[in-house]
C-alpha positions as CSV (number, residue, x, y, z in Angstrom):
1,X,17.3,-126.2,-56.5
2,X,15.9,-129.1,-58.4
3,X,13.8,-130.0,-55.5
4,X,10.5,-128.1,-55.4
5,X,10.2,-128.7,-51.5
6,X,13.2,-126.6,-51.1
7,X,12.3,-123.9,-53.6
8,X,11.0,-120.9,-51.8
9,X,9.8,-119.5,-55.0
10,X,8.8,-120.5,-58.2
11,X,9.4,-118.1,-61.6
12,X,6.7,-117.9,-63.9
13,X,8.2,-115.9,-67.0
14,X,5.7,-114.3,-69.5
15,X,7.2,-112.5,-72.5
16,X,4.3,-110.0,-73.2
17,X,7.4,-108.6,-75.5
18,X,8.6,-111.6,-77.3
19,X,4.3,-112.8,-77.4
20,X,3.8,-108.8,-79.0
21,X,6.8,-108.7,-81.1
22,X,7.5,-111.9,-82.6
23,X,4.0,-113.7,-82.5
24,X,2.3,-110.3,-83.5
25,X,-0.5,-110.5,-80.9
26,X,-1.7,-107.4,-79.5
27,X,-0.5,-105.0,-82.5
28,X,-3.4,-102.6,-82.2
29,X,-3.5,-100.1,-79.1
30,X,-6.5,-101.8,-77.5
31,X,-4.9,-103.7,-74.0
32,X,-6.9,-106.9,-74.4
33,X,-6.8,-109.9,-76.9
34,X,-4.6,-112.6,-77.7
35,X,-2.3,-112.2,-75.2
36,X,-4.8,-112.3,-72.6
37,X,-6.3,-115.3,-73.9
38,X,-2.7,-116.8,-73.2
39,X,-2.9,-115.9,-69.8
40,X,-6.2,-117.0,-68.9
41,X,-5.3,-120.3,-70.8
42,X,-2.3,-120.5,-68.2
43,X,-4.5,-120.0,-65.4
44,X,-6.9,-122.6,-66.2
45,X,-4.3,-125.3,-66.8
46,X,-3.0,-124.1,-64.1
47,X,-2.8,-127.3,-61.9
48,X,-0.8,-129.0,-65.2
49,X,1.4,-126.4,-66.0
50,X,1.9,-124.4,-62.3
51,X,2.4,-128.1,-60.4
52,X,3.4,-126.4,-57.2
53,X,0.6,-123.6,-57.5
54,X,-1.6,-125.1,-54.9
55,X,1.0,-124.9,-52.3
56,X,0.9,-121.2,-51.6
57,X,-1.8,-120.6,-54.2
58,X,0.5,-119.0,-56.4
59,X,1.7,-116.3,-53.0
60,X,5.4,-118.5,-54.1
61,X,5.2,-117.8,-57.5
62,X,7.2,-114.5,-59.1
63,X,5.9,-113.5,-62.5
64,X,7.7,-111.4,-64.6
65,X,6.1,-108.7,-66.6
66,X,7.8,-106.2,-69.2
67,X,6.1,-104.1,-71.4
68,X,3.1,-102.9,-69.5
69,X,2.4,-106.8,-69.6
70,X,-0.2,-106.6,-66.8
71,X,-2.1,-104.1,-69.2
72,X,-2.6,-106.8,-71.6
73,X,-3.6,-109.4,-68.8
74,X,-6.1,-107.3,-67.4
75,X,-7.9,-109.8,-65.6
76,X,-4.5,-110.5,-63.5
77,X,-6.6,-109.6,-60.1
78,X,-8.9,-112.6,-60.5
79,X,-5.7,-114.8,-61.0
80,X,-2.4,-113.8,-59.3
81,X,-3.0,-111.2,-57.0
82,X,-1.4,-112.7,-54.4
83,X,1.6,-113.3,-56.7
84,X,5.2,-111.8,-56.2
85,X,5.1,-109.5,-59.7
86,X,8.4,-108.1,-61.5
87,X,7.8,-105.6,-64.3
88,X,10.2,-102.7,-65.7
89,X,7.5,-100.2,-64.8
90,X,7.2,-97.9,-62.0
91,X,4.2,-97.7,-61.7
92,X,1.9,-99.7,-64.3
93,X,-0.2,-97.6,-66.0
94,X,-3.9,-98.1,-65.6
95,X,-3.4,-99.9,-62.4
96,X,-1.2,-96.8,-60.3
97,X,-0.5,-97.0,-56.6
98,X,-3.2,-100.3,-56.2
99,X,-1.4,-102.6,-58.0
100,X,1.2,-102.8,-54.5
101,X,-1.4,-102.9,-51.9
């Protein structure tokens, strides 16, 4: 829909694999850096760039990870932990079994 009021969701796409592979951030093995600094920038403008964040506080919002994404946004509990999350991993390492409570 074009109409936020009738969106039941809102999809927040973050290309940890396009943001690693094309913009070379994050090419040493160490799970923090640039691409977390992306993220947090995200999160603090979030009101400008998430318009419809407040609504649910981000509970609406789906954000899709791939390539152990949430390892390179390690600070995602302080920021979207009440978010709907879609990643190609099972389980996400360093996070296990917690990450879906």
């Amino acid at each position: 829909t074009s109409n936020p009021e009738e969106a039941d969701y809102f999809l927040v796409p973050w290309h940890t694999w396009c943001d690693r592979m094309i913009f070379r951030m994050n090419q040493s093995r160490e799970p923090i850096g640039d691409i977390s600094a992306v993220y947090l920038d995200l999160m603090h403008r979030k009101e400008e760039l998430l318009p419809h964040w407040s609504r649910q506080l981000g509970r609406d919002h789906i954000f899709i990870f791939s390539d152990q994404g949430l390892n390179f946004f390690p600070e995602w509990r302080d920021h979207i932990s009440h978010s709907v999350f879609l990643t190609t991993e099972a389980l996400t390492p360093g996070c296990g079994p917690s990450c879906f409570n």
